[in-house]
N, CA, C and O atoms as a Tripos MOL2 file, in Angstrom:
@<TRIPOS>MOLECULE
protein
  292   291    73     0     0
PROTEIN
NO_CHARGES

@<TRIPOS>ATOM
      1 N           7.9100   -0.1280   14.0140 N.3       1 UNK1
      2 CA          8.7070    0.5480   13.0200 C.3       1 UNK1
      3 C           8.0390    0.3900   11.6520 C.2       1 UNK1
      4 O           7.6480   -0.6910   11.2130 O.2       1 UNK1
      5 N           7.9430    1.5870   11.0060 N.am      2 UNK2
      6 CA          7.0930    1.8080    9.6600 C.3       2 UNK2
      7 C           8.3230    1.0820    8.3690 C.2       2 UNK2
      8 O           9.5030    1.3590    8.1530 O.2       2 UNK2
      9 N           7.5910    0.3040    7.8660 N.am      3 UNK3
     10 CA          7.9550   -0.1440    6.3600 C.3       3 UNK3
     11 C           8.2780    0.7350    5.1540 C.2       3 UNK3
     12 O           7.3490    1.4230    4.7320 O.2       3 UNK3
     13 N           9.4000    0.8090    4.5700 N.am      4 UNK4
     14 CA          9.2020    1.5020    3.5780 C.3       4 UNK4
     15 C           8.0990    1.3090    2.1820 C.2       4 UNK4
     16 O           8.1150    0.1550    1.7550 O.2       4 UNK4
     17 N           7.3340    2.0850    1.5660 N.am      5 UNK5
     18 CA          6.5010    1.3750    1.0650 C.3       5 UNK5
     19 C           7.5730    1.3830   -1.1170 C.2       5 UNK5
     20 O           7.2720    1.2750   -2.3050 O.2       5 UNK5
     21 N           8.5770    1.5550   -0.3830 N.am      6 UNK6
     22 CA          9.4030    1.1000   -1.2120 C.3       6 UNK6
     23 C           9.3630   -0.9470   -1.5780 C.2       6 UNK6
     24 O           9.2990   -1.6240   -2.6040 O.2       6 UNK6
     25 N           9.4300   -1.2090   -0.2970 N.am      7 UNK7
     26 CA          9.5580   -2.7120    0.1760 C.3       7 UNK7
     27 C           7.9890   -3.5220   -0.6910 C.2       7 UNK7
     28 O           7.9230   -4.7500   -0.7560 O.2       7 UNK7
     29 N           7.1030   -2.8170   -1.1540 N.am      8 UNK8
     30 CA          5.6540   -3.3670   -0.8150 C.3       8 UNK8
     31 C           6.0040   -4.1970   -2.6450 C.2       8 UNK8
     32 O           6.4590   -3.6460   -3.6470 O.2       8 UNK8
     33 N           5.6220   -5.4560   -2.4740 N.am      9 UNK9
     34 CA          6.1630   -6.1240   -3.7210 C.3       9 UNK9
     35 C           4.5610   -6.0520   -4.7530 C.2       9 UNK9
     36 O           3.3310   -5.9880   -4.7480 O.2       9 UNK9
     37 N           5.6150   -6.1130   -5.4210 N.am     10 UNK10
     38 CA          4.7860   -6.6280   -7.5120 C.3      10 UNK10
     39 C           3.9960   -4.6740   -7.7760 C.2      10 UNK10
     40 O           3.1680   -4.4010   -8.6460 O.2      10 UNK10
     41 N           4.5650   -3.6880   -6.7850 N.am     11 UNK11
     42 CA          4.3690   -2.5610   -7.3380 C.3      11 UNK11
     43 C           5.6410   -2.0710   -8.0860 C.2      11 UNK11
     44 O           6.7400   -2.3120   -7.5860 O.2      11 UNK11
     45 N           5.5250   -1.2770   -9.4670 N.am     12 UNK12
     46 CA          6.3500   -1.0180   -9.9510 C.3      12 UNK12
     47 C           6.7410    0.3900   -9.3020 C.2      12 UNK12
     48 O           6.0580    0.9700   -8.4580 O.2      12 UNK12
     49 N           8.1250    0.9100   -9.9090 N.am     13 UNK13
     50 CA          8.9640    2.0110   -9.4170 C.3      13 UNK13
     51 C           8.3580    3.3570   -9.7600 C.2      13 UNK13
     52 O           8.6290    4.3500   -9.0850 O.2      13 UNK13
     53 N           7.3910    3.4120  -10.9910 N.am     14 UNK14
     54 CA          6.7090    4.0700  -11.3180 C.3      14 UNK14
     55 C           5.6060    4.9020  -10.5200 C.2      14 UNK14
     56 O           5.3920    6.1070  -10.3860 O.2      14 UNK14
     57 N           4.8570    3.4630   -9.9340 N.am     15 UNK15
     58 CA          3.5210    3.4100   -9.2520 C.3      15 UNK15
     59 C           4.4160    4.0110   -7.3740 C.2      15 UNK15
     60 O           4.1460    5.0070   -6.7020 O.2      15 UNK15
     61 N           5.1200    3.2580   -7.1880 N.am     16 UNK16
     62 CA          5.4520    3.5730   -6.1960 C.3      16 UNK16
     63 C           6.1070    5.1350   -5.9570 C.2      16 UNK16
     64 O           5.9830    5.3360   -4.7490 O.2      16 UNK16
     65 N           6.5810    6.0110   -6.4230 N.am     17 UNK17
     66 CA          6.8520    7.1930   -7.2660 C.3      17 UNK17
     67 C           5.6480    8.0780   -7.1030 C.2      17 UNK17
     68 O           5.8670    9.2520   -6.8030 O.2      17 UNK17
     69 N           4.1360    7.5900   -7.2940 N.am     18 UNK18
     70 CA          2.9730    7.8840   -7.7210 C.3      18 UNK18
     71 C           2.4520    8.1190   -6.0550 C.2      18 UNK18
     72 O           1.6790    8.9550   -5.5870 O.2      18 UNK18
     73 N           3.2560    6.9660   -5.3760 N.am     19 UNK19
     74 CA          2.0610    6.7150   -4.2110 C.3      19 UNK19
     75 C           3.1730    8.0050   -3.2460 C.2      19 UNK19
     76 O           2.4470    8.6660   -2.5030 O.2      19 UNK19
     77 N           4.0770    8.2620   -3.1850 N.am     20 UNK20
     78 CA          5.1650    8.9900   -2.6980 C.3      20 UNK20
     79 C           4.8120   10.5180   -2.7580 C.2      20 UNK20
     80 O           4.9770   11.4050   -1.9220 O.2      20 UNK20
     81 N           4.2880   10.5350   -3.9820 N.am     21 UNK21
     82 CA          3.9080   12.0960   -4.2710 C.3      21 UNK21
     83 C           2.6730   12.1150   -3.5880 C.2      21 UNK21
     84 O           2.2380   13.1980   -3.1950 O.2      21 UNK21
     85 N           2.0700   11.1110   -3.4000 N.am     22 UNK22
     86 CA          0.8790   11.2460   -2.8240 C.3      22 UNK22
     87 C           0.8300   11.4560   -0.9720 C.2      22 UNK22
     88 O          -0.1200   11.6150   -0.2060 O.2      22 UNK22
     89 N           2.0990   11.3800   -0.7750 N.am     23 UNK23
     90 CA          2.3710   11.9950    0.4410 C.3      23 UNK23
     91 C           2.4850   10.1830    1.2220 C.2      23 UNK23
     92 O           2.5510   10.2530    2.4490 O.2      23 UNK23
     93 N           2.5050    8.9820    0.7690 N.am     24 UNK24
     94 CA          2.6830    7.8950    1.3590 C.3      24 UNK24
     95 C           4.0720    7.1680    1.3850 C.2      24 UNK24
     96 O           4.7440    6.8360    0.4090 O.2      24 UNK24
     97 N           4.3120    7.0210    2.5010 N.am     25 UNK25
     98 CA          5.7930    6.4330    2.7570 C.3      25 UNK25
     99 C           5.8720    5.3000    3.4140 C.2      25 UNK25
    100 O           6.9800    4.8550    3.7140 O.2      25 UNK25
    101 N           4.9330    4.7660    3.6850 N.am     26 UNK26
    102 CA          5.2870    3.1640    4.2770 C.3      26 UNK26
    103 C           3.9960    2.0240    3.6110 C.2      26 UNK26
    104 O           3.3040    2.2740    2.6240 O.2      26 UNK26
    105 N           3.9330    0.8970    4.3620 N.am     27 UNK27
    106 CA          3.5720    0.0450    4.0180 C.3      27 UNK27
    107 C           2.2220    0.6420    4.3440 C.2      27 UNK27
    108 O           1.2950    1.1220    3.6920 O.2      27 UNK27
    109 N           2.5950    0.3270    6.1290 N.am     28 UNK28
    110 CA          0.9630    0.7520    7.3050 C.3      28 UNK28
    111 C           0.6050    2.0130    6.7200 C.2      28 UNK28
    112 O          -0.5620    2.3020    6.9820 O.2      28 UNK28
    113 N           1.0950    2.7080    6.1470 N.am     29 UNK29
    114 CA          0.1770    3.5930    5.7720 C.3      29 UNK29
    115 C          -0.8600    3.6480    4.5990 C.2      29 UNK29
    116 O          -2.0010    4.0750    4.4270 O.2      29 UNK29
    117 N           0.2540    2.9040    3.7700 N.am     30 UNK30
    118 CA         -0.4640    2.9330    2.7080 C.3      30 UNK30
    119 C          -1.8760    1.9590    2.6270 C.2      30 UNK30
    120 O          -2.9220    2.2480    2.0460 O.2      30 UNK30
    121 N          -1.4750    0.3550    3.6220 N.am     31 UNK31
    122 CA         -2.9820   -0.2390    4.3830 C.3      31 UNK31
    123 C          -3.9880    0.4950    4.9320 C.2      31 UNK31
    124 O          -5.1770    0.2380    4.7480 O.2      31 UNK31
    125 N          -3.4490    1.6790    5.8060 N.am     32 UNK32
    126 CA         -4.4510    2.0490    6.3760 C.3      32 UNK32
    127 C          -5.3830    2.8150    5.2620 C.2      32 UNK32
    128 O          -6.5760    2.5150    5.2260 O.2      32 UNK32
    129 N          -4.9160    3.7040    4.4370 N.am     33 UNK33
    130 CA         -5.5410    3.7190    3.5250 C.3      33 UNK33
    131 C          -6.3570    2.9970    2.6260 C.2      33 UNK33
    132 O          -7.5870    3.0010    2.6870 O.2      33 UNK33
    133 N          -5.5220    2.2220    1.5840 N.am     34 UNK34
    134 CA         -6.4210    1.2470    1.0060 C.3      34 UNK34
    135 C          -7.2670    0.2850    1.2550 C.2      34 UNK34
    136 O          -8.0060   -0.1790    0.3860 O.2      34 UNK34
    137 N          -7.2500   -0.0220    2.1920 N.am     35 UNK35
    138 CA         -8.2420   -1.2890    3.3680 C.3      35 UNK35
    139 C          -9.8730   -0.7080    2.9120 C.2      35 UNK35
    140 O         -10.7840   -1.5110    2.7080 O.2      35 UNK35
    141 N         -10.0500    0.7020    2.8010 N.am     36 UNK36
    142 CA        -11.3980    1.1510    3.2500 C.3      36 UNK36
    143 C         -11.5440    1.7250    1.4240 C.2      36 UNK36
    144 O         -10.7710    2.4330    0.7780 O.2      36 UNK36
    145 N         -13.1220    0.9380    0.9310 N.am     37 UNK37
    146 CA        -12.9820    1.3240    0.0250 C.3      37 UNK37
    147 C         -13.2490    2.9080   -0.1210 C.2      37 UNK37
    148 O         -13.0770    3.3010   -1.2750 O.2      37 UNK37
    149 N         -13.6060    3.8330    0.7410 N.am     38 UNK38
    150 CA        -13.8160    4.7330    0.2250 C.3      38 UNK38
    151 C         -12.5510    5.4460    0.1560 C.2      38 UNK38
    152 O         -12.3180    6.0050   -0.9160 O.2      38 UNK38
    153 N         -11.6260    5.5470    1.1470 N.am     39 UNK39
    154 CA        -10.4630    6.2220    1.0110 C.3      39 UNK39
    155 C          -9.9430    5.4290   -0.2960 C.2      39 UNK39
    156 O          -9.6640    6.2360   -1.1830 O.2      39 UNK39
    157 N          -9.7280    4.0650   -0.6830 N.am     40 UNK40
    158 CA         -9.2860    3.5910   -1.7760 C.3      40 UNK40
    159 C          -9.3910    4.4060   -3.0510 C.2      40 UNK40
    160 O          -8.4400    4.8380   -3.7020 O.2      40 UNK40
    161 N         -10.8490    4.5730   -3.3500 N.am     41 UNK41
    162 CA        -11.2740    5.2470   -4.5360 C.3      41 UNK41
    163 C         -10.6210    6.5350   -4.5290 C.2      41 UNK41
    164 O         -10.1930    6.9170   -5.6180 O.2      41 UNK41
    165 N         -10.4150    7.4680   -3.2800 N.am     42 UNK42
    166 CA        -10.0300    8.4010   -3.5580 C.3      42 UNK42
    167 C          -8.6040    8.4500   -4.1660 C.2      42 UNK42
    168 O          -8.1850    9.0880   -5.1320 O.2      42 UNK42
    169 N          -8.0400    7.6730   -3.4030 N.am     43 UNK43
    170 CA         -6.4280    7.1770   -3.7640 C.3      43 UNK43
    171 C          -6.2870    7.1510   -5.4480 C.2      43 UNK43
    172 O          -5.5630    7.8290   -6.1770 O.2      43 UNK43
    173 N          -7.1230    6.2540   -5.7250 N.am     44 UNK44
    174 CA         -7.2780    5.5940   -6.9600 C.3      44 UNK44
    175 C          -7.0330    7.1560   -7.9210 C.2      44 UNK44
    176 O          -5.9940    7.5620   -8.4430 O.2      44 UNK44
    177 N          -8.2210    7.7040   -7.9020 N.am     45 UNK45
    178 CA         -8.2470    9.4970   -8.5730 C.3      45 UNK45
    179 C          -7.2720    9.5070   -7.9270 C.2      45 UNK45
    180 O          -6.8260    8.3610   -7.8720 O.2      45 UNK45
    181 N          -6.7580   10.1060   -7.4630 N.am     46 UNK46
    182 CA         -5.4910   11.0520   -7.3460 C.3      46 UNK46
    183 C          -3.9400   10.3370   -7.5570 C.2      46 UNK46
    184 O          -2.9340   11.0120   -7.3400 O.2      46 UNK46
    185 N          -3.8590    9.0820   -7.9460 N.am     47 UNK47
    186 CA         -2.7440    8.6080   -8.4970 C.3      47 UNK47
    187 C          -3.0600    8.3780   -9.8780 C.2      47 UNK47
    188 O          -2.3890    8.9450  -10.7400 O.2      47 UNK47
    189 N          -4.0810    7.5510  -10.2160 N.am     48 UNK48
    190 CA         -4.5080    7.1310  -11.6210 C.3      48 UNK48
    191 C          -4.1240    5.3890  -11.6440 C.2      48 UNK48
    192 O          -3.5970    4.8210  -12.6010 O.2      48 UNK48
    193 N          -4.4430    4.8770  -10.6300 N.am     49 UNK49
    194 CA         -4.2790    3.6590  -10.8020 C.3      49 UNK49
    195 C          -5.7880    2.8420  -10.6390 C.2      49 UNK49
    196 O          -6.6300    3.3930   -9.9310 O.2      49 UNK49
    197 N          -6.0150    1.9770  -11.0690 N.am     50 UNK50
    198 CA         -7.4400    1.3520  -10.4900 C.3      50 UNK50
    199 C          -7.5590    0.5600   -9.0600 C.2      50 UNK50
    200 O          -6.9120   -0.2130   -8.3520 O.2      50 UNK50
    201 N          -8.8050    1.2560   -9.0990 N.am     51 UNK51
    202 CA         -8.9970    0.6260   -7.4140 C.3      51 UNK51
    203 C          -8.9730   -0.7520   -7.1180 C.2      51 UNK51
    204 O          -8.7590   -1.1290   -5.9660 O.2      51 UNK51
    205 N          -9.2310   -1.7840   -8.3290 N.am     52 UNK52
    206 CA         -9.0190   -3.3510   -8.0410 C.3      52 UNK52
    207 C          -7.2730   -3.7030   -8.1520 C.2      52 UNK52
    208 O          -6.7810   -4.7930   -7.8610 O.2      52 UNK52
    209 N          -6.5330   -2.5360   -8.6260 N.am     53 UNK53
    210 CA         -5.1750   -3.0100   -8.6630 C.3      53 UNK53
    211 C          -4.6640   -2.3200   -7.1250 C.2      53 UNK53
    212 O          -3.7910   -2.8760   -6.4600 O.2      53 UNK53
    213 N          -5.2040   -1.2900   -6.7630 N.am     54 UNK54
    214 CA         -5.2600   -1.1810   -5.2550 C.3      54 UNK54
    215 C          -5.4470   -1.9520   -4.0920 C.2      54 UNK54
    216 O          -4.6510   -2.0820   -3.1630 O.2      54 UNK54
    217 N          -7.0620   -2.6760   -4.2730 N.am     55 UNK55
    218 CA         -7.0300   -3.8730   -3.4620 C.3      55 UNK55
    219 C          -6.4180   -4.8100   -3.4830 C.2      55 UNK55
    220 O          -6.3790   -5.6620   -2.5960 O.2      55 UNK55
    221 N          -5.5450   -4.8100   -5.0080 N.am     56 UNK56
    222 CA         -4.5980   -6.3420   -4.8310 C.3      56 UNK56
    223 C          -3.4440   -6.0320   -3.8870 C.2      56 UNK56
    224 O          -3.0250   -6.8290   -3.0470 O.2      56 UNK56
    225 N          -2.9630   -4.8030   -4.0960 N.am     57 UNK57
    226 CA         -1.4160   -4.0610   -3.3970 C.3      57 UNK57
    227 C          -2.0780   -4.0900   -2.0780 C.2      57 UNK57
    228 O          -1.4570   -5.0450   -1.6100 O.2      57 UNK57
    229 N          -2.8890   -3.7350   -1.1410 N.am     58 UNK58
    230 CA         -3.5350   -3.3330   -0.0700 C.3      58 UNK58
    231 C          -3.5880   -4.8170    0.6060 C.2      58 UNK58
    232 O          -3.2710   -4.8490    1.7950 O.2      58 UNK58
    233 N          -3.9470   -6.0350   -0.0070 N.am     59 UNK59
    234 CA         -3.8540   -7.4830    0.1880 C.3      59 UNK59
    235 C          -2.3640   -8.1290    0.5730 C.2      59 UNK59
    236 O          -2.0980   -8.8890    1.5040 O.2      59 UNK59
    237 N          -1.3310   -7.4820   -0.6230 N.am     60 UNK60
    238 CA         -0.0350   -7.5730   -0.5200 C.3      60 UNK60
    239 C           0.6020   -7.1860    1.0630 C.2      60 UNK60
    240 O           1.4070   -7.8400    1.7250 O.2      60 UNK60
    241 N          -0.2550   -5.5220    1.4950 N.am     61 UNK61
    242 CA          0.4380   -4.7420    2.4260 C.3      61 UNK61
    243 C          -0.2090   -5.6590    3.5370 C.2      61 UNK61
    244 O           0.5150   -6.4370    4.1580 O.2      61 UNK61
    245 N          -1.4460   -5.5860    3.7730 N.am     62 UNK62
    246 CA         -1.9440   -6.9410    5.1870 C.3      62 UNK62
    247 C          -0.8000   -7.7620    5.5580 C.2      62 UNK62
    248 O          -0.1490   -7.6570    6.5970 O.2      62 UNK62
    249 N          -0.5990   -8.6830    4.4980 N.am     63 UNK63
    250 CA          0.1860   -9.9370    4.0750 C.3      63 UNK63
    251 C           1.4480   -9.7690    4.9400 C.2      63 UNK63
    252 O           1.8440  -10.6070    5.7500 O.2      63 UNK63
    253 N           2.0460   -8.5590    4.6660 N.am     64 UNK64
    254 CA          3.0480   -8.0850    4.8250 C.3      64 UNK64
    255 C           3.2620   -7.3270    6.6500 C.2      64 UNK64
    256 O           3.9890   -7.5740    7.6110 O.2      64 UNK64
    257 N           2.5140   -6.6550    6.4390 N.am     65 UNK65
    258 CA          2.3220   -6.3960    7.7480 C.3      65 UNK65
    259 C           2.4650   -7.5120    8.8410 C.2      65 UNK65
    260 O           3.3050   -7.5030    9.7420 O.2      65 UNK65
    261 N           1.4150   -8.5770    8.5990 N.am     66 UNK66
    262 CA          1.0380   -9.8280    9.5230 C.3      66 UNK66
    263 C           2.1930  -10.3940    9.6560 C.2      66 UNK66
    264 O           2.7670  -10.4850   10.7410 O.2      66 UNK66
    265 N           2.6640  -10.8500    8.5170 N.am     67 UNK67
    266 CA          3.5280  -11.8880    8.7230 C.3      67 UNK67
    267 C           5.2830  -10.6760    9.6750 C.2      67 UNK67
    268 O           6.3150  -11.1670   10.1340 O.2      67 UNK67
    269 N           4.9650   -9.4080    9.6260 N.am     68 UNK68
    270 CA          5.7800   -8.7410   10.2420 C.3      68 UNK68
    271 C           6.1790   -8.5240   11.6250 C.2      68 UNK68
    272 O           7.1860   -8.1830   12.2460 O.2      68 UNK68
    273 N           4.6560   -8.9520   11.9110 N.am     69 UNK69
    274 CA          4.2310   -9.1570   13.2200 C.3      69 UNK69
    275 C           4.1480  -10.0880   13.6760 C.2      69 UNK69
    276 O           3.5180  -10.1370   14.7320 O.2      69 UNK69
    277 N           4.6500  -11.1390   13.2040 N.am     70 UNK70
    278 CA          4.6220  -12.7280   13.6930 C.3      70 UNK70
    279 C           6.0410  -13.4480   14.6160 C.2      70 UNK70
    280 O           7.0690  -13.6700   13.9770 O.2      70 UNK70
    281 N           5.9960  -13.7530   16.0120 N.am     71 UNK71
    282 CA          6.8560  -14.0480   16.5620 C.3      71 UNK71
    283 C           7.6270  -15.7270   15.9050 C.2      71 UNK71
    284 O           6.8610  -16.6910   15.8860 O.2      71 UNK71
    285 N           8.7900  -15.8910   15.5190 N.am     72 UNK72
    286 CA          9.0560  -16.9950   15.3690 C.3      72 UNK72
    287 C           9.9390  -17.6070   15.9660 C.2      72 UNK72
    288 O          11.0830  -17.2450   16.2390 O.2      72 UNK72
    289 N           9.2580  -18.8360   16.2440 N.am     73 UNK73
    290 CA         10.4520  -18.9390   17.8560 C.3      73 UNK73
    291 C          11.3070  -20.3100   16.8490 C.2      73 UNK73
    292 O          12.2810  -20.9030   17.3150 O.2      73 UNK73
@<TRIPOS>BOND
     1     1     2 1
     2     2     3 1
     3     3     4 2
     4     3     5 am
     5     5     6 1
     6     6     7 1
     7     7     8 2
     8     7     9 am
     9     9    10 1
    10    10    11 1
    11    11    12 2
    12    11    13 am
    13    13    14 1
    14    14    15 1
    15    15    16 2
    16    15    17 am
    17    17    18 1
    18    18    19 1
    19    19    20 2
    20    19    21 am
    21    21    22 1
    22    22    23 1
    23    23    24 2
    24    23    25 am
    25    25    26 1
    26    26    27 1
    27    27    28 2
    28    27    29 am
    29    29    30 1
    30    30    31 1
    31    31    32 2
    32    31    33 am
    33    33    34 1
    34    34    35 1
    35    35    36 2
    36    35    37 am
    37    37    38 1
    38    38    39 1
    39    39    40 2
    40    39    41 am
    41    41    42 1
    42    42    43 1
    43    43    44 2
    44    43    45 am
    45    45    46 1
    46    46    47 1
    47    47    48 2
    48    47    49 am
    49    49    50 1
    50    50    51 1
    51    51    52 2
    52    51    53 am
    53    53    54 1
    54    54    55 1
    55    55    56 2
    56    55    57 am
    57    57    58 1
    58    58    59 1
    59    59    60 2
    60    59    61 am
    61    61    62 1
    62    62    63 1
    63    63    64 2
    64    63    65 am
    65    65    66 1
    66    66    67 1
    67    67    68 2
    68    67    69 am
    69    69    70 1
    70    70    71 1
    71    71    72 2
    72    71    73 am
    73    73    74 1
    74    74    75 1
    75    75    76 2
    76    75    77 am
    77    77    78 1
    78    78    79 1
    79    79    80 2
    80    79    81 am
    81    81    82 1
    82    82    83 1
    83    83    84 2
    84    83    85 am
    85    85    86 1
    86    86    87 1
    87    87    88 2
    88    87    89 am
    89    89    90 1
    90    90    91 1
    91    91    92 2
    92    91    93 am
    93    93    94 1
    94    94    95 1
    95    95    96 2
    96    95    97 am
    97    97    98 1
    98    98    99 1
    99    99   100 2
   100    99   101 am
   101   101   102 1
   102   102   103 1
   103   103   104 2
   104   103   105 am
   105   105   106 1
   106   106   107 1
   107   107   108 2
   108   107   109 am
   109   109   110 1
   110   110   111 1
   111   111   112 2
   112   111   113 am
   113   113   114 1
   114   114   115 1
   115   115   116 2
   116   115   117 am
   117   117   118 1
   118   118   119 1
   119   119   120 2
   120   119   121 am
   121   121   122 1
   122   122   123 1
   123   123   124 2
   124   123   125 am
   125   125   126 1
   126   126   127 1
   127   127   128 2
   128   127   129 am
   129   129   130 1
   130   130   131 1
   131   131   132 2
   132   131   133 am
   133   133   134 1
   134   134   135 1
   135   135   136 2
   136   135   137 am
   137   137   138 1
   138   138   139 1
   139   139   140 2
   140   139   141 am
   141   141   142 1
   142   142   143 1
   143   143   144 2
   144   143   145 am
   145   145   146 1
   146   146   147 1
   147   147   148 2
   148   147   149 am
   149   149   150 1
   150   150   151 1
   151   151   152 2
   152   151   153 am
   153   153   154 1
   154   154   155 1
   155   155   156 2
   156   155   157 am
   157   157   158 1
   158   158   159 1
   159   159   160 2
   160   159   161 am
   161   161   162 1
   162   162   163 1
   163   163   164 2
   164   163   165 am
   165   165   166 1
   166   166   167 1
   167   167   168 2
   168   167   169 am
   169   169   170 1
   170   170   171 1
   171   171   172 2
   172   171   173 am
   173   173   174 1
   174   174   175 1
   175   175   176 2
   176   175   177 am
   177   177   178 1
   178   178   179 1
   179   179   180 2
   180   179   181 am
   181   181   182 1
   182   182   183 1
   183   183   184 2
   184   183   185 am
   185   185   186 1
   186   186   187 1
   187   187   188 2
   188   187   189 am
   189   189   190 1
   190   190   191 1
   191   191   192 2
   192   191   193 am
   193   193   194 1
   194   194   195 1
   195   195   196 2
   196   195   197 am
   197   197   198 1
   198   198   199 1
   199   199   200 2
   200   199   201 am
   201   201   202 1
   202   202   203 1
   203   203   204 2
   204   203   205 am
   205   205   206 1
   206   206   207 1
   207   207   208 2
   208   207   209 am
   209   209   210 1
   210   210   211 1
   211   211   212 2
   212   211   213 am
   213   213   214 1
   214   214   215 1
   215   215   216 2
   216   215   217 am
   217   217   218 1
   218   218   219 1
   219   219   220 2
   220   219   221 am
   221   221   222 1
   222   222   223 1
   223   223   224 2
   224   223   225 am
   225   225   226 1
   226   226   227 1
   227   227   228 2
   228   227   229 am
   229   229   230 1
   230   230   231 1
   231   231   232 2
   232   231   233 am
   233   233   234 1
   234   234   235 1
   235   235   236 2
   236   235   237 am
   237   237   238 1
   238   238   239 1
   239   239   240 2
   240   239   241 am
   241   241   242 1
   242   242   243 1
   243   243   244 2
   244   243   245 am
   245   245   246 1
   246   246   247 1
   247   247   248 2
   248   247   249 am
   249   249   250 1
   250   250   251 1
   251   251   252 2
   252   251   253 am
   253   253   254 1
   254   254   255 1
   255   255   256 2
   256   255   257 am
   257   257   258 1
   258   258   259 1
   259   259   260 2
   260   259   261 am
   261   261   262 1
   262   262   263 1
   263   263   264 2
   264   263   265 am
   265   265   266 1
   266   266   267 1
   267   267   268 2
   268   267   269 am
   269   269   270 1
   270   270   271 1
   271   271   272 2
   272   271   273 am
   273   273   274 1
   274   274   275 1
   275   275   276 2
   276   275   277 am
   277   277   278 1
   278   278   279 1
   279   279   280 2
   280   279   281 am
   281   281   282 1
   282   282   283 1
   283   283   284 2
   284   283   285 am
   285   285   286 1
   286   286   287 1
   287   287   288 2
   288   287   289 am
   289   289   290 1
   290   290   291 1
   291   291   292 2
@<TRIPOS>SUBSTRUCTURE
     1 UNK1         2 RESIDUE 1 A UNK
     2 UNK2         6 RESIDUE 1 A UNK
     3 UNK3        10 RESIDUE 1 A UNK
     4 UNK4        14 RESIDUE 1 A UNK
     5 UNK5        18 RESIDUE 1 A UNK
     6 UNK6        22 RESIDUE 1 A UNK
     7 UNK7        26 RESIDUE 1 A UNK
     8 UNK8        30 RESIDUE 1 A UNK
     9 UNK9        34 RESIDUE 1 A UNK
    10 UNK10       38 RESIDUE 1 A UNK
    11 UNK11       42 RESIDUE 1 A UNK
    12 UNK12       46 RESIDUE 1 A UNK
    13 UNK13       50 RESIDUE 1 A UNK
    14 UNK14       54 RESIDUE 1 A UNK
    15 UNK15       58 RESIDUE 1 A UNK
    16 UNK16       62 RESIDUE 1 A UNK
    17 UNK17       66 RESIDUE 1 A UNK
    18 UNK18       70 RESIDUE 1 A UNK
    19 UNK19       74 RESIDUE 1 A UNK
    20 UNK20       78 RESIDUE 1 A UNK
    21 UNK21       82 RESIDUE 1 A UNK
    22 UNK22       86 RESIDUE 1 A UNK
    23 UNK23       90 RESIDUE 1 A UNK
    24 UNK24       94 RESIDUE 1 A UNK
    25 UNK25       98 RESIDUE 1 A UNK
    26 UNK26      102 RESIDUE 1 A UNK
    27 UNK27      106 RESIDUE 1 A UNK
    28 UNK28      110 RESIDUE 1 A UNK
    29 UNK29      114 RESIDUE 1 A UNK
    30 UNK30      118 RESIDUE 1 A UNK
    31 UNK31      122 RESIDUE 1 A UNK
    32 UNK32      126 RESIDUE 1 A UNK
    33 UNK33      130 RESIDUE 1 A UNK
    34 UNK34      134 RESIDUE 1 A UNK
    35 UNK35      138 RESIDUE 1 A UNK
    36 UNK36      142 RESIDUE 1 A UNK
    37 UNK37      146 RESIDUE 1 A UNK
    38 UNK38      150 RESIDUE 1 A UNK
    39 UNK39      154 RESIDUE 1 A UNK
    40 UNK40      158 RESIDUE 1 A UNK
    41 UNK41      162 RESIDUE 1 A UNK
    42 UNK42      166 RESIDUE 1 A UNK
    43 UNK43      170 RESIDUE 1 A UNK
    44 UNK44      174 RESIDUE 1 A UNK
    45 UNK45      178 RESIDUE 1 A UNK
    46 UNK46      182 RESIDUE 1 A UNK
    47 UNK47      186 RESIDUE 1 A UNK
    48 UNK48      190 RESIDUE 1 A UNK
    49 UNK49      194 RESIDUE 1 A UNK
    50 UNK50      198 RESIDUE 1 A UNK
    51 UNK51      202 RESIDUE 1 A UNK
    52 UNK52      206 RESIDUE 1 A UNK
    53 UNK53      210 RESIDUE 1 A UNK
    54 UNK54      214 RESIDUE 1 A UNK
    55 UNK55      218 RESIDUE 1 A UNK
    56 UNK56      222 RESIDUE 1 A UNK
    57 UNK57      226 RESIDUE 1 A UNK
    58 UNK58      230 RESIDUE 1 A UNK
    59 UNK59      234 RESIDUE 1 A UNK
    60 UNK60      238 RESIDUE 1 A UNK
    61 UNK61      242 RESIDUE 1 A UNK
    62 UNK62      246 RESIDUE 1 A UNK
    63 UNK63      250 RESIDUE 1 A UNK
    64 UNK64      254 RESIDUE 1 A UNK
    65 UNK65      258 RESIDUE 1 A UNK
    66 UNK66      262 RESIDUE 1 A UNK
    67 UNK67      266 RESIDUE 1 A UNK
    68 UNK68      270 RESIDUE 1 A UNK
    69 UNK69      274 RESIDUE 1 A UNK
    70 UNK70      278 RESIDUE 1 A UNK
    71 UNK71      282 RESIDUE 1 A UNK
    72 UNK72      286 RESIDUE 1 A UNK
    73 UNK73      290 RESIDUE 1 A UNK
């Protein structure tokens, strides 16, 4: 089940707004994207955010993901 990328923390309402128009709605998606720098950069142009504040959010979404996927008994 996909994450809202509403959920994805220390992005503001703004940025997240930004990534929405950009046609992104979850977490995994928005990882699968930013993970690779070249899709990153593109991201980057077409929202207007920088690509090192990308890799920090993209670090966040891993984070997030993993620990989503973690059985705790």
């Amino acid at each position: 089940m996909a994450s809202d990328i509403d959920k994805l923390y220390g992005v503001s309402p703004e940025d997240i707004a930004k990534l929405k128009d950009a046609g992104i709605e979850s977490i995994e998606q928005f990882y699968e994207i930013a993970k690779h720098p070249d899709s990153r950069a593109e991201l980057s142009e077409k929202i207007g955010v920088d690509g090192f504040t990308l890799e920090g959010w993209s670090a966040t979404a891993g984070n997030y993901i993993l620990m989503m996927n973690c059985e705790w008994d």
